[in-house]
Z-matrix of the N, CA and C atoms (Angstrom, degrees):
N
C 1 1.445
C 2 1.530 1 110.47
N 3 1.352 2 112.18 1 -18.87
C 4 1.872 3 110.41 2 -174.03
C 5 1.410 4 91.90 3 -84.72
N 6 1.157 5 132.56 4 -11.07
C 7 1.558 6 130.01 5 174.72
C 8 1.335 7 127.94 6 -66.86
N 9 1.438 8 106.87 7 -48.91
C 10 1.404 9 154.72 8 146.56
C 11 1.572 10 86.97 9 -25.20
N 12 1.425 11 129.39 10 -98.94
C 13 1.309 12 153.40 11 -128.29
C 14 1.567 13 104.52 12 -68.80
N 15 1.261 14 105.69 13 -41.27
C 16 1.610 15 126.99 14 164.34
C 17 1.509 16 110.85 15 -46.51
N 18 0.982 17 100.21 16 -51.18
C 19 1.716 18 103.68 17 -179.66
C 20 1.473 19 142.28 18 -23.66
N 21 1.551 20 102.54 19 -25.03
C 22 1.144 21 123.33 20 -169.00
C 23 1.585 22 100.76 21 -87.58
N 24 1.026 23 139.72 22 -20.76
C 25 1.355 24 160.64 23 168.22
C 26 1.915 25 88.13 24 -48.92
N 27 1.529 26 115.27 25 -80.19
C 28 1.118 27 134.19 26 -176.73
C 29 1.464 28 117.06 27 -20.19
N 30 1.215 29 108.93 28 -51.71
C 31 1.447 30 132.98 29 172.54
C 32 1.568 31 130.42 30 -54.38
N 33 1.708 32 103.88 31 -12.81
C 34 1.832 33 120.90 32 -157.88
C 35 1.961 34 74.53 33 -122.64
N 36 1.165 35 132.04 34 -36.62
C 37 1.363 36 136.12 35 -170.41
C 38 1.654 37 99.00 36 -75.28
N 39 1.795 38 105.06 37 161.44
C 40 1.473 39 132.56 38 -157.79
C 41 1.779 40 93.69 39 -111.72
N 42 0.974 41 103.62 40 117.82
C 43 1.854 42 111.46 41 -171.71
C 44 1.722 43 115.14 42 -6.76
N 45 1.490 44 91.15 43 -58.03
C 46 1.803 45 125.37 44 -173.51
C 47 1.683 46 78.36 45 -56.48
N 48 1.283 47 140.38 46 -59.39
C 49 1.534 48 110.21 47 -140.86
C 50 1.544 49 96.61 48 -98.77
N 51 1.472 50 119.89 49 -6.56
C 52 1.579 51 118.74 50 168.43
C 53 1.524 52 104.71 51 -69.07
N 54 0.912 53 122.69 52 -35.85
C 55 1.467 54 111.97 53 -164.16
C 56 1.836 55 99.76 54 -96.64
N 57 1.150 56 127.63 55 -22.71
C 58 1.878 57 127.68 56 151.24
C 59 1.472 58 96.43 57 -35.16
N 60 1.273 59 120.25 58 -52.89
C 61 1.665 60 126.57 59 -162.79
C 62 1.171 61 115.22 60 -70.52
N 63 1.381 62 125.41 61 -5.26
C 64 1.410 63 118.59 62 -175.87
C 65 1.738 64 106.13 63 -109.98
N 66 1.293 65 118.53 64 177.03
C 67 1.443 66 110.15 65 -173.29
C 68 1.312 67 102.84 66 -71.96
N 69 1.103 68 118.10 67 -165.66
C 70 2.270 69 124.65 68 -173.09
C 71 1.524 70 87.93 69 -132.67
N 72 1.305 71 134.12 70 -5.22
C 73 1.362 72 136.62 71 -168.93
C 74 1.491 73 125.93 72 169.05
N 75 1.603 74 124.02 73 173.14
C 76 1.128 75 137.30 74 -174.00
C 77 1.898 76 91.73 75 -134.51
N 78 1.175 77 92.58 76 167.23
C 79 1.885 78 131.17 77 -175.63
C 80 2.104 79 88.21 78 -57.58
N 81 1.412 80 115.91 79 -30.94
C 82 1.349 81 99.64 80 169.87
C 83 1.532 82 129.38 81 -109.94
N 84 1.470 83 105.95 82 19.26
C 85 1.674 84 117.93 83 179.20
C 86 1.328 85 104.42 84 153.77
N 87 1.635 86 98.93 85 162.68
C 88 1.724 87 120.10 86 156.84
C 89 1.824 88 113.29 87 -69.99
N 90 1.371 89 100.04 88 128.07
C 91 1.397 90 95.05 89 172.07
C 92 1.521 91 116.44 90 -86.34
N 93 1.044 92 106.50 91 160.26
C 94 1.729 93 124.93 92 -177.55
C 95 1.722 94 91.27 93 -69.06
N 96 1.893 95 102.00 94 179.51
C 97 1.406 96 115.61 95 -164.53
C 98 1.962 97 80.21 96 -86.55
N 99 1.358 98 88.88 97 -44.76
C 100 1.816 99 103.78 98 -170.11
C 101 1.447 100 111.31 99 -42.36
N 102 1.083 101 122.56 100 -46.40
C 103 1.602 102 139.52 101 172.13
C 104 1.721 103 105.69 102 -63.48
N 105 1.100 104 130.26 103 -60.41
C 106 1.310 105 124.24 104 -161.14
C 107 1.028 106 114.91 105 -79.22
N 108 1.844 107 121.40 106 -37.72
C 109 1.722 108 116.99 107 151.69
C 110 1.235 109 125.26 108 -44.82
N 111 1.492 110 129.98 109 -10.96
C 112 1.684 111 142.25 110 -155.67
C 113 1.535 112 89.60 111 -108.81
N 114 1.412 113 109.52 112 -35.20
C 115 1.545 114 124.52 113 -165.76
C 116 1.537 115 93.15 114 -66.20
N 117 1.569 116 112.87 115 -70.51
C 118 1.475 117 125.89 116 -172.23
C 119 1.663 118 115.30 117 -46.85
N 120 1.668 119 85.89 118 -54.56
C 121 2.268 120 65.14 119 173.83
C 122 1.042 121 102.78 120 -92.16
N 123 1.563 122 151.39 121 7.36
C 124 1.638 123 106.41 122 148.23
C 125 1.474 124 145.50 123 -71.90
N 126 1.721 125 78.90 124 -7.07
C 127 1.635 126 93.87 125 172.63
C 128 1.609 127 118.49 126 -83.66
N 129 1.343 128 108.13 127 -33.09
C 130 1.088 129 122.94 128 -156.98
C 131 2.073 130 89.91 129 -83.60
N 132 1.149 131 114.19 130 -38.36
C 133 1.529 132 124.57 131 172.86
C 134 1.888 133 108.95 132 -52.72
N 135 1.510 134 102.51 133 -37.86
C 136 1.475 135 98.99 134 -169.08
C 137 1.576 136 101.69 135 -83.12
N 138 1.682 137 107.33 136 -26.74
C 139 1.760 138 95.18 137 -164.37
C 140 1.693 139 84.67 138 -76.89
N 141 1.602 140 150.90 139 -27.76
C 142 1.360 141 143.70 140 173.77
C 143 1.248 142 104.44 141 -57.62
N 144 1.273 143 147.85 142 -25.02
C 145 1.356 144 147.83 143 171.49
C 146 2.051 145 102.53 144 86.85
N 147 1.647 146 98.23 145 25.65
C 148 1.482 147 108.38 146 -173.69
C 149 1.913 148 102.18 147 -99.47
N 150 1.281 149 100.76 148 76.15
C 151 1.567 150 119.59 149 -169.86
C 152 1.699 151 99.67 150 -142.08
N 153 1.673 152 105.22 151 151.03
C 154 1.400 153 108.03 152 173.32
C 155 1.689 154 104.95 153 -124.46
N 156 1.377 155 93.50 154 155.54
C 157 1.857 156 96.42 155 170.95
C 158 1.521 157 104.67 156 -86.41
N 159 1.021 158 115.23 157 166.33
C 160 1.411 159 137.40 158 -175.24
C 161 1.492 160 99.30 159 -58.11
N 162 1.739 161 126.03 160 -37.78
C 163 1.185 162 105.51 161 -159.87
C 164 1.528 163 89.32 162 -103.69
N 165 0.886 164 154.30 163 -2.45
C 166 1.800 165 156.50 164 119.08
C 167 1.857 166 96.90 165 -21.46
N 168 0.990 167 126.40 166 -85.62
C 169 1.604 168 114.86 167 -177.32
C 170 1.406 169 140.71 168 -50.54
N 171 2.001 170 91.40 169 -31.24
C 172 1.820 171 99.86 170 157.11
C 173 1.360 172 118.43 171 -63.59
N 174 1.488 173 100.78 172 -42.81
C 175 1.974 174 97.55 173 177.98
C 176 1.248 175 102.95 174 -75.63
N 177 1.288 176 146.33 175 -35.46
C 178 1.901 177 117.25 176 175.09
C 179 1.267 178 101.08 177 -70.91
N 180 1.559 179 140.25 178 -30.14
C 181 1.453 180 106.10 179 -169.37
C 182 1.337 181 119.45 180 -95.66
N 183 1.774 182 117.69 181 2.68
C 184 1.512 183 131.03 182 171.42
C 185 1.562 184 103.30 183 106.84
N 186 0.939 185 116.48 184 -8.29
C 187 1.600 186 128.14 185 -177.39
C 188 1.625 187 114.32 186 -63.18
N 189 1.272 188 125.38 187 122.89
C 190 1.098 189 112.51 188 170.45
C 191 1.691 190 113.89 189 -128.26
């Protein structure tokens, strides 16, 4: 959640220096540019509170 909280920082930053801010990798590789932009707005999606629950995605796709 202190990751989370930081976020707002992200938001005053220029694309190029949001994505400097994120790691370049994990203990099993370097991530791609493709991955870490995917990284940035999902984070940046959760600190907007622009996320669905499971039963929000069963009812748009008819699934129950």
């Amino acid at each position: 959640m202190e990751k989370l909280n930081g976020l707002k920082a992200y938001k005053k930053m220029t694309c190029d220096k949001r994505l400097d801010a994120l790691p370049e990798g994990d203990e099993e590789g370097m991530y791609t540019e493709n991955f870490r932009s995917s990284l940035l707005r999902s984070l940046l999606d959760l600190k907007d509170n622009k996320t669905y629950t499971l039963e929000e995605v069963k009812k748009q796709l008819g699934i129950q």
